[in-house]
C-alpha positions as a printed Julia matrix, in Angstrom:
83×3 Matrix{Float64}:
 29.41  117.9   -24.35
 29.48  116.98  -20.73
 30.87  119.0   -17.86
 32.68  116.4   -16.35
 36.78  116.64  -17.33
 38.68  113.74  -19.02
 40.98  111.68  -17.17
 44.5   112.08  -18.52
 45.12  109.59  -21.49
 47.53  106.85  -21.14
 49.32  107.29  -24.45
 48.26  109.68  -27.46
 49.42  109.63  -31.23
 48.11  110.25  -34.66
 46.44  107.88  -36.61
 44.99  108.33  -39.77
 41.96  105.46  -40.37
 40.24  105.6   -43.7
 36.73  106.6   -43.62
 35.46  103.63  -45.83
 36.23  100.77  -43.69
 38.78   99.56  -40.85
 39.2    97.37  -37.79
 39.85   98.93  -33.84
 41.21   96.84  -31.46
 41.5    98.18  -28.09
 43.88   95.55  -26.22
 45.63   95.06  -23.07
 49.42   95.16  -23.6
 51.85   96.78  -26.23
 52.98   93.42  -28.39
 51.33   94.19  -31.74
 48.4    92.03  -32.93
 48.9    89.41  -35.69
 45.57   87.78  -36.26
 44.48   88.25  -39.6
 40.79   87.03  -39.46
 37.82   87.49  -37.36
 38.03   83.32  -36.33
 41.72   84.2   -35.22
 40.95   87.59  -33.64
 38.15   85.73  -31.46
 41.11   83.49  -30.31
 43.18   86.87  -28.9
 42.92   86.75  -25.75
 44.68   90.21  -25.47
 41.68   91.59  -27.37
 39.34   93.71  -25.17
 37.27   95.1   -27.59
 36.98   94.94  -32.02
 34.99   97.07  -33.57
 34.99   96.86  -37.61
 33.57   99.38  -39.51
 32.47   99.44  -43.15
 33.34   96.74  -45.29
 35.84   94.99  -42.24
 35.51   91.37  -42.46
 37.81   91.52  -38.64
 34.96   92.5   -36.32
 32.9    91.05  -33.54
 29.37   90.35  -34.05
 27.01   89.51  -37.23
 28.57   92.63  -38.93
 30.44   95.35  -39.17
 29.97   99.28  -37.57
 28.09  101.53  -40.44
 30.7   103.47  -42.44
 32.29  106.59  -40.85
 32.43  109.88  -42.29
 33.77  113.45  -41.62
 30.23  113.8   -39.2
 29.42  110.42  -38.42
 31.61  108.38  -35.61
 32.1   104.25  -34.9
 30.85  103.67  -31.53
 29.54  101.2   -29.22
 25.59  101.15  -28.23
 24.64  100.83  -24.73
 23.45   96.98  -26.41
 27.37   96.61  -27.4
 25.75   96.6   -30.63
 28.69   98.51  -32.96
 26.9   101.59  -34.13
């Protein structure tokens, strides 16, 4: 852990993503998403960043993340390579 304090988060909330496989979109605005596919996510211009995970066929890139676990996170590499 750093020493450095967090900023205070914009919004907070629950979510429970499955461990096997799943899509993150961070995006700027509140309308929901409705792309379906990784062709029409590409299109989003809302979309910031995608990560998928697992099995996700909705990702950026040649593939998706590695699969997360109870010890092992989804995150970006200093690349951008999903990791």
């Amino acid at each position: 852990g750093g020493t450095v304090a967090l900023p205070t988060a914009d919004a907070t909330g629950t979510i429970a993503m499955a461990a096997g496989s799943g899509t993150v979109a961070l995006v700027s605005g509140t309308t929901p998403l409705t792309c379906k596919t990784a062709a029409e996510c590409a299109a989003e211009a809302r979309i910031v960043d995608l990560v998928g995970y697992g099995s996700a066929v909705v990702r950026e890139g040649s593939g998706p993340a590695p699969t997360a676990s109870a010890t092992a996170s989804v995150s970006r590499a200093a690349s951008l390579a999903d990791t």
